[in-house]
C-alpha positions as CSV (number, residue, x, y, z in Angstrom):
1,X,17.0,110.1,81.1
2,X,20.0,112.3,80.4
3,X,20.0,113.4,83.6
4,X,20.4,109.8,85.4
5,X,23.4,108.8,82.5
6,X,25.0,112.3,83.7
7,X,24.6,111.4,87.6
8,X,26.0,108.1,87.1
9,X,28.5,109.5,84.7
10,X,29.8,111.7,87.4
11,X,29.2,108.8,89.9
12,X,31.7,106.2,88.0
13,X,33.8,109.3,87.6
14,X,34.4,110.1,91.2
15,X,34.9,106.3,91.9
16,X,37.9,106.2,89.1
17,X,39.4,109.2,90.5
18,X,39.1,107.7,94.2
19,X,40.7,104.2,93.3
20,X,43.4,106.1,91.2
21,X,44.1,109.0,94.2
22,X,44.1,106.1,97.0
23,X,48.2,105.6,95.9
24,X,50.6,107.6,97.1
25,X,50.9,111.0,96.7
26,X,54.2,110.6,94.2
27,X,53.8,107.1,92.8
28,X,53.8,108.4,88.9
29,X,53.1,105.6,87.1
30,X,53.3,103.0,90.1
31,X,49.7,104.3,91.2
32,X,47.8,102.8,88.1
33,X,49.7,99.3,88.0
34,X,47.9,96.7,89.2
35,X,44.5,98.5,88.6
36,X,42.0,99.8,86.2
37,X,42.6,102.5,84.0
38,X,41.3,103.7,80.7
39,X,44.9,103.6,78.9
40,X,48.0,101.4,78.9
41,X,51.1,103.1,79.8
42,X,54.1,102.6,77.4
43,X,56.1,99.5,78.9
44,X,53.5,97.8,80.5
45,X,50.8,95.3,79.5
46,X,47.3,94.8,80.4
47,X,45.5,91.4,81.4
48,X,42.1,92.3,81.6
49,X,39.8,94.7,79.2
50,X,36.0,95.9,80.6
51,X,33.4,97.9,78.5
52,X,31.9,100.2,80.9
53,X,29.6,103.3,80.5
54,X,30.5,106.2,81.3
55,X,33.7,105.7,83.3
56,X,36.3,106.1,79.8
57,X,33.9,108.1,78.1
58,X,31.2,110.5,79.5
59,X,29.2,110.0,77.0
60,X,29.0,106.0,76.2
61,X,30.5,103.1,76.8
62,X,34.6,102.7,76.6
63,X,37.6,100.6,77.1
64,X,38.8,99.8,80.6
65,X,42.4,98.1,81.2
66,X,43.5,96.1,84.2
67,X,47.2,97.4,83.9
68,X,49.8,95.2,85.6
69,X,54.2,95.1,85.3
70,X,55.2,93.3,82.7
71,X,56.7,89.9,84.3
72,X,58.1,86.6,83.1
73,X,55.3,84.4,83.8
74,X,52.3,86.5,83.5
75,X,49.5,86.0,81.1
76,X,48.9,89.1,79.0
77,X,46.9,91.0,75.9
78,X,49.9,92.1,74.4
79,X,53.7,91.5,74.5
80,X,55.4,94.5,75.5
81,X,58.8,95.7,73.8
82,X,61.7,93.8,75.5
83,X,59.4,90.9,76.6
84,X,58.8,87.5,74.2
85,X,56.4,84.7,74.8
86,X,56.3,80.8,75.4
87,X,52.6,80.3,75.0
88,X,49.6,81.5,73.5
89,X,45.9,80.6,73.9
90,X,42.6,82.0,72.9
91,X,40.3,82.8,75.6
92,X,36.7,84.5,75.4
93,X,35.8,87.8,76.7
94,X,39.4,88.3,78.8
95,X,41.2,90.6,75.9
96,X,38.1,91.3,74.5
97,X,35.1,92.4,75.3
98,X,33.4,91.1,72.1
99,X,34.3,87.4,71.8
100,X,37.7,85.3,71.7
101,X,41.3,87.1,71.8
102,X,44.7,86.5,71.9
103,X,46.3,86.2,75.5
104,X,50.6,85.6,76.0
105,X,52.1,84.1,78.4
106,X,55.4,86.3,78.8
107,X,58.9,85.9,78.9
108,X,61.9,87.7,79.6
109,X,64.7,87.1,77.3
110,X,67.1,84.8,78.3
111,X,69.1,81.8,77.4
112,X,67.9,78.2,77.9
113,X,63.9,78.6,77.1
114,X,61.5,77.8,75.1
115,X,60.1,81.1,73.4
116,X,57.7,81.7,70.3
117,X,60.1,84.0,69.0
118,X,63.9,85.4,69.2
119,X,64.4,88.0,70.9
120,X,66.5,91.1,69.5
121,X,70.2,89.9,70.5
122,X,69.6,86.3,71.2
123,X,69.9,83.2,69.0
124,X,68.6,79.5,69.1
125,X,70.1,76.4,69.0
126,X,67.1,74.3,68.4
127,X,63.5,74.5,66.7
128,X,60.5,72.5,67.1
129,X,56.8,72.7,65.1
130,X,54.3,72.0,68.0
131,X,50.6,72.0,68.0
132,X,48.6,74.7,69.8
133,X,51.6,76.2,71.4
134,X,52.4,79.0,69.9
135,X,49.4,79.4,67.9
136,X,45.6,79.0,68.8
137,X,45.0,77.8,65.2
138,X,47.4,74.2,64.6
139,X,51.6,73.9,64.5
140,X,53.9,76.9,64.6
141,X,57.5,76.6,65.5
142,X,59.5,77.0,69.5
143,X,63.0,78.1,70.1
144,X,65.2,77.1,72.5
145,X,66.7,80.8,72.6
146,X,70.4,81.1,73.8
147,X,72.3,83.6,74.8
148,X,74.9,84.4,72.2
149,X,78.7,83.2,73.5
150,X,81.9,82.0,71.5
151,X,81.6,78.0,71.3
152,X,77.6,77.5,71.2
153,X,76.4,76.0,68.4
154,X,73.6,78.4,67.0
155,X,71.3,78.2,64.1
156,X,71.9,82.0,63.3
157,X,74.1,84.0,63.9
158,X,73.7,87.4,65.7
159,X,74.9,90.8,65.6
160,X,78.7,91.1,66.8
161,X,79.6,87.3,66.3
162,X,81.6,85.5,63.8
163,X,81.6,81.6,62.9
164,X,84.7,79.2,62.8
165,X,83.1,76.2,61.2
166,X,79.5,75.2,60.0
167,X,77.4,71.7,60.1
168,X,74.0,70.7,57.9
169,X,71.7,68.9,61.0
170,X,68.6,67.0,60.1
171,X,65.5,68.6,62.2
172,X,67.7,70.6,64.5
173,X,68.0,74.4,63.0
174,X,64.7,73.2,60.6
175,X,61.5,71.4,61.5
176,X,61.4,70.3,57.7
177,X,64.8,68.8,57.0
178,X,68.6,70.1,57.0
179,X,70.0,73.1,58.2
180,X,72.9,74.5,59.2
181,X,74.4,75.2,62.3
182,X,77.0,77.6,63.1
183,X,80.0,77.7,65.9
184,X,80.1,81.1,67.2
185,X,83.3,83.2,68.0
């Protein structure tokens, strides 16, 4: 028995090492995007995860990840730094490989969407509790993120910018009541 898991250990091996040596010869990191691979890079995201024997681990089963570029647009397992999110939905046996998990689908900041968050250096002008949007489980609050500029009216106000005057809005800045609104400068 040890002797077939070590010839198809070696096997699966061989097979991982031809799919990953089929790039070119000076890709870097561009020969395990869009592929299999038994790690995620830093700055990228997987969509995809596998248990497999023996091609992560010689001696078991392990993790594989279907790597891809991190891309507004894309449905992923996690949100890479510098990305946010506009959706979210639970799906079985895609992000993991033992029942329901988590999958985002990604956004690059920017003014003038709809995210689940604010991104680092952005602000919102507008907030909204909707059901099964940005949660699998019932309501959670959506942004409209803006790009910070002198004369928006924002509900916070970021790093680097000032306010000249400030208004109480009913369900604008809140999804419970007032809140204020600021004019950046």
């Amino acid at each position: 028995m040890r002797k077939i898991l070590g010839l198809v250990a070696s096997a699966a091996c061989a097979l991982a090492l031809a799919v990953v040596g089929s790039g070119s010869a000076n890709a870097g990191t561009e020969a395990v995007l869009g592929t299999w691979a038994c790690s995620v890079p830093a700055g990228r995201t997987y969509t995809r995860v596998q248990s497999q024997l023996g091609v992560c681990s010689p001696t078991g089963f392990a993790n594989s990840y279907y790597i891809e570029t991190p891309v507004s647009g894309l449905w992923a397992c996690t949100v890479p730094s510098g990305f946010s999110y506009s959706r979210v939905q639970s799906q079985l046996n895609v992000c993991s490989t033992s029942g329901f998990a988590n999958s985002y689908l990604l956004e690059s900041p920017r003014g003038g969407v709809w995210m689940c968050n604010v991104p680092y250096g952005y602000t919102y002008s507008r907030v909204q509790s909707q059901l099964n949007v940005c949660s699998t489980s019932g309501f959670a609050n959506s942004y409209l993120v803006e790009t910070p500029r002198s004369g928006l009216w924002a509900c916070s106000v970021p790093a680097g910018f000032t306010y000249s005057r400030v208004q109480s809005q009913l369900n604008v800045c809140s999804t419970s009541g007032f809140a204020n609104s600021y004019l950046l400068v």
